[in-house]
C-alpha positions, 0 to 999 in steps of 0.5 A: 540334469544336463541332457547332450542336444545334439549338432546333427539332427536328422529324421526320425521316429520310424527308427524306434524300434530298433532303438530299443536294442541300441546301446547307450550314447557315449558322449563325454563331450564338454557342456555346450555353451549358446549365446544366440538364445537370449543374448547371453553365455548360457549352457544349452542344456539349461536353455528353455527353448529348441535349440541347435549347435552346430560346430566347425568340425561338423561343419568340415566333415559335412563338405556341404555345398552352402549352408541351406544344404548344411541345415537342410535336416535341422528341425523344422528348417525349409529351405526353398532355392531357386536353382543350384550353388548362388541361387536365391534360397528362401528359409521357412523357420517353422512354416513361418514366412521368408524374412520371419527368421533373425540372420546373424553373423558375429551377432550383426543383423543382416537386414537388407531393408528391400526384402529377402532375408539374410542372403544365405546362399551367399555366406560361405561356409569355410569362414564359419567356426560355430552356427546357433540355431533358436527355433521360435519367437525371441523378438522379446530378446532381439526386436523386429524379424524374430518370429520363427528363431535365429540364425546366429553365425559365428567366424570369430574362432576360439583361439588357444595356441600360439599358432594354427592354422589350415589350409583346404582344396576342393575339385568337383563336379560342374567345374566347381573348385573351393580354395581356403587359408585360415590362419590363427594365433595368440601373443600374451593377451591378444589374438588373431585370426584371419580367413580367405576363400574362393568358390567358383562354379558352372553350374547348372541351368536353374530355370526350366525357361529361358536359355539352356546355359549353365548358370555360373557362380563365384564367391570371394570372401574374407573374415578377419578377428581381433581380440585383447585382454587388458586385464581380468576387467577389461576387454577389446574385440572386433570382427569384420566378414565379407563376401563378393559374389557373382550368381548367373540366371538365365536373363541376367547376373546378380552381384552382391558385396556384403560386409559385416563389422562389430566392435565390442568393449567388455567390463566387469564393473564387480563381480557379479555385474558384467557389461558390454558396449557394442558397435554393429554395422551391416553394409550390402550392394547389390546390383541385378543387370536382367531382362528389365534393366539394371536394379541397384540397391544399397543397405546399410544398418548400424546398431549400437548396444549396452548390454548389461549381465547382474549375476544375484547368484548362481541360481539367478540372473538378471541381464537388461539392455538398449539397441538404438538402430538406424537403418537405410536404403537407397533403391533403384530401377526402371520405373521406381520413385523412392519417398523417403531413404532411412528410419531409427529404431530405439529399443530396450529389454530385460532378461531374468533367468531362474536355474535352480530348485523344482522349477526353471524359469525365463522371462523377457521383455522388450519394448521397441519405438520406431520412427515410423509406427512407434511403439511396440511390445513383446514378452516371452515366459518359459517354465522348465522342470526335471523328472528324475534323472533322465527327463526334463520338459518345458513350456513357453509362450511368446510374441513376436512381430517383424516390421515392415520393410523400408520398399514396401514403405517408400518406393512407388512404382507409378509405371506399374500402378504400384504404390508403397504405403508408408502406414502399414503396421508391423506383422505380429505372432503369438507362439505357444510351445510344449517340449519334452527331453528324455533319455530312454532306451540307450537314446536321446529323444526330444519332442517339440509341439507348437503352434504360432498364429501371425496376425497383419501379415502384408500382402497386395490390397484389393485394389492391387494397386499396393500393400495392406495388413491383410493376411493371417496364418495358423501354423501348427508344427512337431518335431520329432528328434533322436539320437543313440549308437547302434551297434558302433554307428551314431545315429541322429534322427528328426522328424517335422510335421506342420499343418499350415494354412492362410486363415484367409482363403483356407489355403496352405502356405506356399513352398512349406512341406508339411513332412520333412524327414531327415537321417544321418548315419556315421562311424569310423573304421579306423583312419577311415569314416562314413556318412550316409544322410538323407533328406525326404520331404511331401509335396507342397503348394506352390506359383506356377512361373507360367501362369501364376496360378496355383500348382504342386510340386511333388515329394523327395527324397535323397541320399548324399554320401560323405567318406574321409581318409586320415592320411596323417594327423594333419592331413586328411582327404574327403570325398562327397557324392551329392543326390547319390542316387541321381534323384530328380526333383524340384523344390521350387516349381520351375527350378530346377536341383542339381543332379548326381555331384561330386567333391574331392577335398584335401585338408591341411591342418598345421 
């Protein structure tokens, strides 16, 4: 059985009832492919494990803003920004904490070693061709940081024809302008494409304090890919990203260069071994002139893999590999004293996978030795069986830790009576899961239960002098998502519930909803096509931004509308109004979100 997972899930449950007189979803769409799951090319019908794939075409006729607005309605998705376009904006993957999800571009981690994850805000979405999702643990899989899922973002375009390519132009509201060239082709065995884009903005003012002016934001980036095949054995491939951004806030601006490259050598020694060499390398800058001074920081992280793929046949897969990383970061500001710069990671893993007969299944392990704390194992199991023609379930168990960052080792802060430590352990998670897809009532359903406990988490010791392997979390979470066609309208539904709390106060975790609902309705009338979305979440705990102490934040909920117009084959116009309904709101306590928005885009394709 192959059930069709849907790109665009959004909210949920409540649409049951009329579901029932839905007609039957008509997707003839070919069978998706996913590799961020383990790894490894694999049919996303068959992965054991919630997944999401979201497209270039979903991505174009979306006119998201930033990817937190793209993935805002994804299950179990939290994003958190600090103000409007280039603020900080943190992701809670399943209620899990900042830093807990894997950030990939082109399969390139993207680990600043100071702290924030994978700076999403900035990743420009006219340079992504693909984005897969894997919601849960895969540190089995990948190592450090996976606790809550993977993101993997793909720039590297399937080329087909000779020659392509595109070109778009957007005006909006704000002073907000996006200009974009794509250009792609192939010569025998070799291919080629490249991508440029601009985004510039005024803004908004993001903080409720400070001053009242606008807080501007500008983005240049670059993608560029290279591929060829030197026979049905031998292949080359590169791909290289990067972006120059420039984010105003009220006491300061922040600039930001990120570049990501990663080279791949690909063999098939016979034909049922494959094997990949792979060259990784993520360099970021970063420099923030605030009210307390300048802060500089430098990361860079390089990987080399050897990833190997032996096909026994074609119910079983065995695929096995090593990750030999070195990380660095160079940290400085007022006040800040840095110990020691770089650590070296060498892991490896192995990967079996089971598709046939009664039941499905996968098991990984990984084992990880790291300079500073040394050795650390994760596994994962999944077991998957069909019900008939029209349902399939799951169950998998997990582990997963994320290792402590190189400032929360290294740098003091003698000025301030804040000091590293350089013993702490990694934080670590145990996740248990239960999954169920059906196809009933003209609809595709499926439903995620799942609870993760994270143990050693990092927070300030009691002394408040430094950090210490403190803090324990339970978090137990649904997701509710469907998909049909009602009467000629797609409809795609989702529906998040978690229960959250810190095992050590009793309190819930800051800044995750404990609701989140998300609805995203379209059809096409001809040259003409709609798309109605909205996003609704609870109120949710928060910091005060005066006082520090505890606060609130209230419950949400907004529409955004999304119409295009196909002039001709090759040309089309859209139109996106943000926040429809001029809804205001805060996410983050003190932050404030853009009000009612406006984008008009012309796209030429030729």
């Amino acid at each position: 059985m192959k059930l069709v997972t849907n790109s665009s899930l959004l909210v949920g449950v409540c649409l049951s009832a009329s579901l029932v007189q839905a007609q039957a979803p008509g997707d003839t769409a070919p069978e998706e492919i996913i590799v961020a799951a383990n790894r490894i090319e694999q049919s996303l019908s068959t992965v054991l494990a919630a997944t999401t794939v979201i497209d270039k075409e979903t991505i174009r006729q979306s006119q998201a803003q930033n990817l937190a607005g793209l993935l805002a309605g994804v299950p179990g998705m939290q994003f958190s920004p600090s103000g409007g376009q280039g603020a900080q904006t943190s992701l809670f993957m399943r209620g899990t904490e900042s830093d807990h999800t894997l950030i990939l571009v082109d399969g390139v981690q993207m680990t600043t070693n100071s702290g924030p994850a994978g700076r999403l805000e900035f990743i420009p979405l006219d340079q992504i061709e693909r984005i897969e999702i894997v919601r849960g643990p895969r540190s089995s899989v990948y190592g450090s940081e996976a606790i809550g899922g993977v993101v993997n973002i793909i720039t590297k375009p399937n080329i087909q024809e000779d020659f392509s390519g595109s070109v778009k132009l957007m005006a909006g509201t704000e002073n907000s302008s996006d200009a974009n060239i794509g250009l792609q082709g192939r010569v025998g065995n070799t291919t080629l494409s490249l991508n440029a884009s601009r985004r510039e903005t005024d803004g908004i003012d993001n903080s409720e304090r400070g001053s009242s002016d606008d807080d501007g934001y500008e983005n240049d980036s670059f993608s560029l890919s290279f591929s060829h095949q030197f026979s049905e054995l031998f292949s080359l491939s590169s791909t290289y990203s990067s972006f120059d951004a420039e984010s105003n806030y009220d006491d300061g601006v922040v600039n930001t260069d990120s570049q990501q490259f990663s080279t791949t050598v690909t063999a098939a020694f016979t034909e049922q071994w494959g094997s990949k060499l792979i060259l990784e390398q993520f360099e970021e800058d970063n420099m923030d002139v605030g009210a307390f001074g300048l802060t500089n920081s430098s990361t860079e992280n390089k990987k080399l893999s050897w990833q190997n793929t032996y096909t026994f046949d074609a119910s079983n897969l065995f695929s096995f590999g090593i990750d030999h990383q070195e990380q660095e970061l160079r940290y400085a500001t007022f006040g800040a004293l840095q110990t020691d710069t770089s650590r070296d990671n060498d892991g490896v893993y192995a990967v079996y996978i089971r598709e046939s007969g009664p039941v499905d299944f996968t098991l990984s392990v990984r084992n990880d030795d790291n300079e500073r704390f040394g050795n650390h194992s994760t596994g994962s199991i999944a077991i998957g069986s069909d019900f008939g023609e029209s349902v399939r379930a799951w169950v998998s168990y997990g582990t997963a830790f994320k290792a402590p960052n190189l400032i929360d080792l290294y740098v003091d802060f003698p000025s301030f009576f804040f000091f590293a430590n350089p013993n702490l352990k990694p934080e670590t998670a145990e996740s248990l899961e239960l999954s169920l897809q059906a196809e009933a009532l003209g609809a595709t359903w499926q439903f995620n239960v799942f609870r993760n406990d994270i143990d050693d988490l990092i927070s300030t010791d009691a002394t408040f002098t430094s950090l210490a392997n403190i803090q324990q979390a339970r978090i137990d979470g649904m997701e509710a998502t469907v998909s049909s066609t009602i009467a000629g309208w797609r409809v795609d539904a989702a529906l998040t519930l978690l229960d959250h709390e810190n095992r050590n106060t009793g309190a819930n975790l800051l800044r995750r909803p404990e609701q989140t609902l998300s609805l995203n309705i379209a059809r096409e009338f001809g040259a003409l096509d709609l798309t109605v979305n909205l996003l609704a979440q609870n109120e949710h705990s928060d910091i005060d931004p005066i006082n520090f102490g505890g606060s609130t934040v209230g419950g949400f909920g907004v529409v955004n509308l999304i119409a295009g117009y196909r002039l001709s084959e090759d040309l089309n116009l859209r139109l996106r109004i943000g926040n429809l309904l001029d809804k205001e709101y805060q996410i983050v306590d003190g932050f404030n979100t853009q009000d009612r928005t406006a984008q008009l885009s012309l796209n030429y394709s030729f």
